[in-house]
N, C-alpha and C positions, 0 to 999 in steps of 0.2 A: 573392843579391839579384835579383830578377826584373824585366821590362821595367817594369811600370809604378812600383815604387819609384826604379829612376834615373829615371825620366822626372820623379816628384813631385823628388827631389832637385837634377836638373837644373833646374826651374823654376824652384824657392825660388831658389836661390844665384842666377840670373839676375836675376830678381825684385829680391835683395837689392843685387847689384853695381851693378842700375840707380839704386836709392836712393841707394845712396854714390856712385856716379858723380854725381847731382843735384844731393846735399849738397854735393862738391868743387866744382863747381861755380858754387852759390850762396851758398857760404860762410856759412849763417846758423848761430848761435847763436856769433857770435864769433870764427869759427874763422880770420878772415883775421889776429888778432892772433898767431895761435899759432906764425906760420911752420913752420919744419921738422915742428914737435911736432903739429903739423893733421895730418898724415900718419899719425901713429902714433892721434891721434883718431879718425881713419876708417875703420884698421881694426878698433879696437875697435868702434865702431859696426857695421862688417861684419857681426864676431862676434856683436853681440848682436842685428844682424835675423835670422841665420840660427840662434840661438837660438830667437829669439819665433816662428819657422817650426813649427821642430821642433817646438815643445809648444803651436803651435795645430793643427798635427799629431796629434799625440796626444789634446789634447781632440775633433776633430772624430772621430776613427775610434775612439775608446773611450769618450767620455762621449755624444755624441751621436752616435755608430754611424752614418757618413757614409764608410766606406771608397771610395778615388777609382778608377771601375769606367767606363768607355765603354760598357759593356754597356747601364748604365741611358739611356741616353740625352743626346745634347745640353743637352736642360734641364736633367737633373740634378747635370750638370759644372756649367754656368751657375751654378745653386743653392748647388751646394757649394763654389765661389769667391766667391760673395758671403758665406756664411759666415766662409768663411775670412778674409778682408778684416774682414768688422765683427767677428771676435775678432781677428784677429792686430794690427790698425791701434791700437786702446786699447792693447793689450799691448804692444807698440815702441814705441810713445809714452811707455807708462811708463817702460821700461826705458832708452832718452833721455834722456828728464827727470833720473833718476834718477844718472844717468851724467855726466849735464852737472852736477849738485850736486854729486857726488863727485869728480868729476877734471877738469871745465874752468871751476870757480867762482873760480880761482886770479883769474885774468886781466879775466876777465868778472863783475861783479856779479849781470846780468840772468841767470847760469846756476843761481842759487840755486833749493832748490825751492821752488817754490808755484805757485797756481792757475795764476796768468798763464803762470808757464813749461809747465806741464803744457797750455795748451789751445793756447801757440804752437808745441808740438812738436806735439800732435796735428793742427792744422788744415794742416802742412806734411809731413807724412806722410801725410794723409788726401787729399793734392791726386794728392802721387806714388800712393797705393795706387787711387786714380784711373784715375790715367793707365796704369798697370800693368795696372792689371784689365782695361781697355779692350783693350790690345794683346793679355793672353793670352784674351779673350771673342773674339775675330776669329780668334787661331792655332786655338784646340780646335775652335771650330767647322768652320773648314774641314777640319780634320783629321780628327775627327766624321765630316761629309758624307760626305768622299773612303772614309771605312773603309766606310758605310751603302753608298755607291756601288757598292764593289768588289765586296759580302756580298751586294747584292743582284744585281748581276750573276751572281755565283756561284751563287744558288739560283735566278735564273730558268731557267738551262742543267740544273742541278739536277733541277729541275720538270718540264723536255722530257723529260731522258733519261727519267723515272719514266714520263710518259705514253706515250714511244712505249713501250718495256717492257710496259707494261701492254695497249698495243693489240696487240702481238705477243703477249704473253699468251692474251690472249681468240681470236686468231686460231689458237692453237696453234705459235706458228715458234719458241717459247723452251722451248731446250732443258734450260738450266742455271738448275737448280731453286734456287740462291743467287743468282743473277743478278735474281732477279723475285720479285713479290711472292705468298706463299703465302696463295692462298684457296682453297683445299680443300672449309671449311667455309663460305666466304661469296664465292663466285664472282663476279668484279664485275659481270655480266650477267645476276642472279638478279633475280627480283620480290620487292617486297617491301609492305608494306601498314602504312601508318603510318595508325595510331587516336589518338584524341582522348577526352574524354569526353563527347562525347556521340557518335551515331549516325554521323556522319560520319566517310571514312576516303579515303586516297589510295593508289592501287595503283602504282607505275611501277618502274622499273629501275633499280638503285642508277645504273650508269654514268649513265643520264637525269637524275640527280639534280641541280640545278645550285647551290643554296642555302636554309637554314632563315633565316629571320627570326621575331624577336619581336616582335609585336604588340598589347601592353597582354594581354591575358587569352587571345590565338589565338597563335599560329603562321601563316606564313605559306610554305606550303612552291614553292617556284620550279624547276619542272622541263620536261625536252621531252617534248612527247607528240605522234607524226606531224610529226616535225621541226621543231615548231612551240613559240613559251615559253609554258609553260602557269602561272596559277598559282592552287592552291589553300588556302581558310581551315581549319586545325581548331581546337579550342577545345583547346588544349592547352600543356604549357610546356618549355622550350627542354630542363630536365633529363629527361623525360619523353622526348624525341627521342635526349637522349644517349644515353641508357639502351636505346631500343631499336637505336642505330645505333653500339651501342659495338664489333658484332665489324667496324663497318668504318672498316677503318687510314685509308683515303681521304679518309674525312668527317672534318672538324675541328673544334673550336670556336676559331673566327678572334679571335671579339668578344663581350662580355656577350650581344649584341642577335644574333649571326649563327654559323649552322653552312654551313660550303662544303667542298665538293668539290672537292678538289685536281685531277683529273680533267678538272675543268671549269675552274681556271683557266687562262685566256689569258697573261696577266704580273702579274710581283709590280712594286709600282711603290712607289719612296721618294722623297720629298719631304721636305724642310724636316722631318728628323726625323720624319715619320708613314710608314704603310706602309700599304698599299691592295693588294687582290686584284681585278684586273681578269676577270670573267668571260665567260667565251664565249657566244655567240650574243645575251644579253641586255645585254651590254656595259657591264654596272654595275658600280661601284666598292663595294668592303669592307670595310670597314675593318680596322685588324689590331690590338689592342690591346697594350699592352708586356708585360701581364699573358701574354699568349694565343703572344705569337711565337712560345716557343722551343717550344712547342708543333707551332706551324705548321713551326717550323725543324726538329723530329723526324721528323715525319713527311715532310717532303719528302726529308730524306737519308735514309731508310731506317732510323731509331732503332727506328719502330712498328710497321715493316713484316715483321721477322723472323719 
């Protein structure tokens, strides 16, 4: 069993003990007549929230293909606990209901089923599945953050060691032909000359290179020329740029809208579940899309670099 199935298992059963700790608590549907026998009620109740766990479990990661991944992001945990909540909430409610007509109707008239009973268990389940959700929307998140923090930490150091690499490269001081990156056939200090379609074209140095924007039906290419940010329009589109700038491992696609140059990033920067490429000298931010990171994430550990 791997880290994040006890993690989901350890939730639910948390999740569940806090309901019956609740129920015990506020004794509703009866349960203060039951004396001793309330006891053995609550843990069948146990049983059947960490039931209705399970197979809202199984519906969310097999019928609606929602398996529980931190990879996708904060919001998408968010997302897939509120799922979770508006199925599993109806379904413990039934199975309540259902439970309170077959084994605690004895005692209690009001445990028979029907409507009424069925909508006073779910608006008392729906209070706790509430207040539940709320607690674990606060825990995932910070725990979220804290991983985003650590990864991003980790690939900014990442990022250094590739550029110094890379300037000891171009200076000639690296000796260990695995240690750095092979451009043999695309030296990071070659010219290069990006066209369009029409007449215009832009000549400069890959390392110069600082980022491609899209611009409705142009490109917008942003680079240093006489150490200065230069930037120019061609009439061209973003797959057109991949295409010509596909033998270099450096250039990425960050964003729909953005190609950048690892080279030239300054810091990867995370916030509130987004990520942004801080660029050098021009000082703009990039965006980094969910689609595009692990992208961005190959290429900064050396996945594209071999």
């Amino acid at each position: 069993m791997n880290k994040g199935h006890k993690e989901t298992i350890s939730t639910r059963f948390i999740s569940t003990a806090f309901m019956v700790l609740a129920i015990a608590i506020f004794k509703p549907f009866g349960l203060e007549m039951w004396q001793w026998q309330a006891s053995v009620h609550l843990l069948a109740l146990f049983a059947l929230g960490l039931f209705s766990c399970f197979l809202t479990e199984v519906i969310l990661r097999y019928m609606i293909r929602m398996p529980r991944s931190y990879d996708r992001g904060i919001s998408y945990i968010i997302s897939r606990n509120l799922r979770f909540q508006c199925i599993n909430t109806p379904l413990v409610s039934l199975l309540i209901c259902l439970y309170r007509h077959f084994a605690m109707s004895e005692l209690v008239e009001g445990n028979r089923l029907s409507l009424g009973n069925y909508l006073e268990t779910l608006v008392i389940i729906a209070f706790l599945s509430f207040a539940i959700g709320l607690y674990w929307r606060f825990k995932f998140r910070s725990k979220y953050l804290a991983m985003e923090l650590e990864e991003t930490r980790q690939l900014n150091e990442e990022l250094k060691k590739m550029q110094e690499e890379r300037v000891e490269e171009s200076k000639g001081q690296v000796h260990d032909s695995d240690a750095i990156v092979n451009h043999a056939t695309c030296p990071p200090d070659s010219s290069l000359t990006l066209t369009g379609t029409t007449n215009e074209s832009v000549t400069l140095q890959i390392s110069h290179l600082l980022y491609i924007e899209a611009v409705g039906n142009y490109v917008k290419v942003c680079h240093l020329r006489n150490e200065q940010v230069r930037t120019d329009m061609l009439r061209a589109t973003m797959k057109q740029m991949e295409e010509t700038l596909h033998d270099y491992p450096m250039i990425v696609r960050c964003h729909r809208a953005f190609m950048v140059n690892l080279g030239q990033v300054e810091q990867i920067i995370s916030h509130s579940g987004s990520t942004q490429l801080l660029i050098k000298y021009c000082h703009e931010s990039l965006p980094v899309s969910r689609s595009n990171m692990s992208q961005v994430k190959a290429a900064i550990k050396g996945t594209d670099r071999i």
